[in-house]
N, C-alpha and C positions, 0 to 999 in steps of 0.2 A: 416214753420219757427217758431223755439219757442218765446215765447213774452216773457219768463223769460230768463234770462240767469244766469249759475250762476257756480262760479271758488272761488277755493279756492289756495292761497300763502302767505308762511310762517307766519300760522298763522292768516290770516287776510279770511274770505269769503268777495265776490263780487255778492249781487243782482243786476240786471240790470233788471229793466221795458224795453221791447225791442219793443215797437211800439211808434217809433219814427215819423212814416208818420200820426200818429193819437195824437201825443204830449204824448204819452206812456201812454194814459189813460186806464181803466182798462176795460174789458167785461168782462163775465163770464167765459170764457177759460183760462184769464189769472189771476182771483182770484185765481182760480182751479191751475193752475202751479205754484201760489206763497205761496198758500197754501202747496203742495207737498213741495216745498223747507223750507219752514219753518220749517216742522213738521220735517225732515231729519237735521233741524240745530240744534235743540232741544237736540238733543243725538247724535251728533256729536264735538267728544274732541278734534278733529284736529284744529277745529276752535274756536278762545279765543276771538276775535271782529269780528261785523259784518258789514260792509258797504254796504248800497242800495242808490242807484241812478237811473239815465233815463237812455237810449239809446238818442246818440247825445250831441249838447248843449242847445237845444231850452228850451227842456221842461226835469223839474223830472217828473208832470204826472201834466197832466192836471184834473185830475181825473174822474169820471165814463165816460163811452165811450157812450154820448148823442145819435149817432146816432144808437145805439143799444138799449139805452134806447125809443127811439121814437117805436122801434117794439113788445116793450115787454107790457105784458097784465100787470095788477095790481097785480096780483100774482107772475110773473115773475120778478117784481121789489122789492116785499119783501122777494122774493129769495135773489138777488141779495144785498141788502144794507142788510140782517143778514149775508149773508156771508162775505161783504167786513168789517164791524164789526168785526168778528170772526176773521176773517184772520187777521187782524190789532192788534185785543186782543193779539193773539200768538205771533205776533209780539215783544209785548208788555213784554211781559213774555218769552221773551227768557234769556235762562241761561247767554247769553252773552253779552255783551259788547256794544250797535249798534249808529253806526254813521247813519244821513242821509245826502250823498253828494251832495245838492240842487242846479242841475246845468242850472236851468235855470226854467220858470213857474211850482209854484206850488199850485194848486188852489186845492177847494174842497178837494176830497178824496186824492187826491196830498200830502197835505198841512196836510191832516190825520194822512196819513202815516210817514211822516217826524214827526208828534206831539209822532205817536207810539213809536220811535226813542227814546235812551238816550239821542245822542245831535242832534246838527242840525250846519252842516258848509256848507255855501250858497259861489257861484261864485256873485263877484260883480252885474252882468248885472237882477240877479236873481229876479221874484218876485210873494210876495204869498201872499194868501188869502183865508178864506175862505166865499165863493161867495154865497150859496147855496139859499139864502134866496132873492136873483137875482133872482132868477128858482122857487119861489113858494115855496121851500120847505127849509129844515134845514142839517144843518151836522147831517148824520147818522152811521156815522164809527168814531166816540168819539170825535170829534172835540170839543162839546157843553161842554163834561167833561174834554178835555187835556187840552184844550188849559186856562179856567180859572184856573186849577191848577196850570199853568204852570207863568204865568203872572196877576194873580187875575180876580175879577168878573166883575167889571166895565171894563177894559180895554177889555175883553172878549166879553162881549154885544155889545160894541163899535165895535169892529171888526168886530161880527157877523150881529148885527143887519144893518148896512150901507153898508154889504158884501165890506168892503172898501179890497184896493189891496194896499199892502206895497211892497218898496222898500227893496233890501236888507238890505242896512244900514237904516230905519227904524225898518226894523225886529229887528234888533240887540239893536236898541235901546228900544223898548218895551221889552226884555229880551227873545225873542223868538231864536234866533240863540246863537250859542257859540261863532262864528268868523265870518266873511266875506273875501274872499281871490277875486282876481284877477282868471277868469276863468279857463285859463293857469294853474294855481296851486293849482284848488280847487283838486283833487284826490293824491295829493302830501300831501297836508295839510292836507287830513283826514288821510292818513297814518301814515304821521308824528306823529300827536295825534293816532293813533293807537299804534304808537311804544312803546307811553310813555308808556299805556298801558300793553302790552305784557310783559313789561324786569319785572315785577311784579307778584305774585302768582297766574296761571290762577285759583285754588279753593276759593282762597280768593276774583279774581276781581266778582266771582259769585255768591259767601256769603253776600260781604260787597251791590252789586246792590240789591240781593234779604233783605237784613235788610234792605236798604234805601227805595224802593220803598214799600213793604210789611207796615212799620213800617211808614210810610205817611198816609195810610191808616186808622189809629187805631190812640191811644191816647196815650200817652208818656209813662206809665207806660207798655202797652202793650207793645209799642213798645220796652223799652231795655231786655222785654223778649224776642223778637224775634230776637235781635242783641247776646243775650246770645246764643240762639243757635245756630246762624249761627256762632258764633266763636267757638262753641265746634266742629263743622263740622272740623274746621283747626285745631283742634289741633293733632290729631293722622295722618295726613299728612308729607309723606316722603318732602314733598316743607318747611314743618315748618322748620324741622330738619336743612336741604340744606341751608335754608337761613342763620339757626346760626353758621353753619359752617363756609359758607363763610365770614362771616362776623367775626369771628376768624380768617382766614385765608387769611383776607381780598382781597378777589378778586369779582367778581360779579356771582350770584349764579345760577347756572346751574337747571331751574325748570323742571318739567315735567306731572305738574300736576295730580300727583299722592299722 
């Protein structure tokens, strides 16, 4: 049975963590499978947003799969945490757009993963953390770097260091979720925000992610260099042209990412 799953419709791709009997956490088979699908999302134009979630609704991933970890020697586990690192990095760096649809515990590398993510829209019942430091050791799949970017440094240590466990709407209130929906309607509601997405220039929603996140990185003046050139990417684009048309012609513009 594959532990990844993964479909693509109208425009949107669907990761699924698919070990649902083990809270979809991760071993090395299924870094390995999620990896494969990333690197395939990479250079792939059919797809404009990305949505990952679990299998079920218990758990997005509980994350690393302990009782694999209990077999492996000390070499086998810094296999293990560079690549789930790696794979999380790519993540990170995809050309596209990516939801994480948080349907249920997301802890550790769980919790990582969702951090790799543009946004994060959790089901009410949801709830994350990361724990790691419960277990003797630390987030090692970027947690220790997202998550204070993400919500500052103090609130960051706090989290990490008490390996405390949030609520949905806690999460949302430390600034870590985008929304919280009713479980029912969490994979509704991340489409929905997928759509708004899509009716937009898929070259430009890849420009303006890669200026924002790139250009965070670096210092202000770097960064409206790298905003200048992600917009010279748009402008020899048949989508530039499309849009001024319709918008002469006033109707809604036919993209195609080209």
């Amino acid at each position: 049975m594959a532990t990844v799953l993964f479909e693509k419709k109208n425009g949107i791709g669907y990761v699924t963590i698919h070990r649902p009997e083990v809270m979809n956490s991760f071993n090395y088979s299924t870094l390995l499978a999620l990896e494969e699908i990333v690197e395939a999302l990479t250079v792939d134009n059919e797809v404009r947003v990305v949505i990952f979630t679990g299998a079920g609704d218990k758990a997005f991933s509980a994350g690393a799969d302990l009782k694999e970890r209990r077999t492996l020697s000390e070499q086998e586990v810094r296999r293990n945490v560079k690549k789930i690192g790696d794979v999380f990095q790519r993540i990170d760096e995809l050309p596209q757009p990516t939801i994480a649809a948080i349907n249920g515990y997301a802890f550790g590398g769980g919790f990582e993963l969702a951090l790799a993510c543009d946004f994060r829209i959790a089901a009410r019942h949801a709830q994350i953390g990361l724990t790691e430091t419960s277990m003797a050791i630390i987030p090692g799949a970027g947690g220790t770097q997202r998550l204070p970017r993400l919500i500052g440094t103090a609130r960051a240590l706090e989290l990490i260091l008490t390996a405390k466990k949030l609520t949905a709407e806690e999460a949302l209130a430390y600034g870590i979720l985008t929304r919280v929906v009713d479980g029912s309607e969490l994979m509704a509601a991340c489409e929905a925000f997928a759509a708004a997405m899509l009716k937009n220039g898929p070259i430009a929603l890849q420009q303006a992610k890669f200026a924002i996140k790139q250009g965070m990185d670096t210092d202000l003046k770097t960064g409206l260099k790298i905003e200048s050139k992600a917009y010279e990417v748009t402008i020899p684009t048949k989508d530039r042209v499309e849009a001024l048309q319709a918008f002469s012609e006033k109707r809604p513009p036919r993209f195609t990412g080209e």
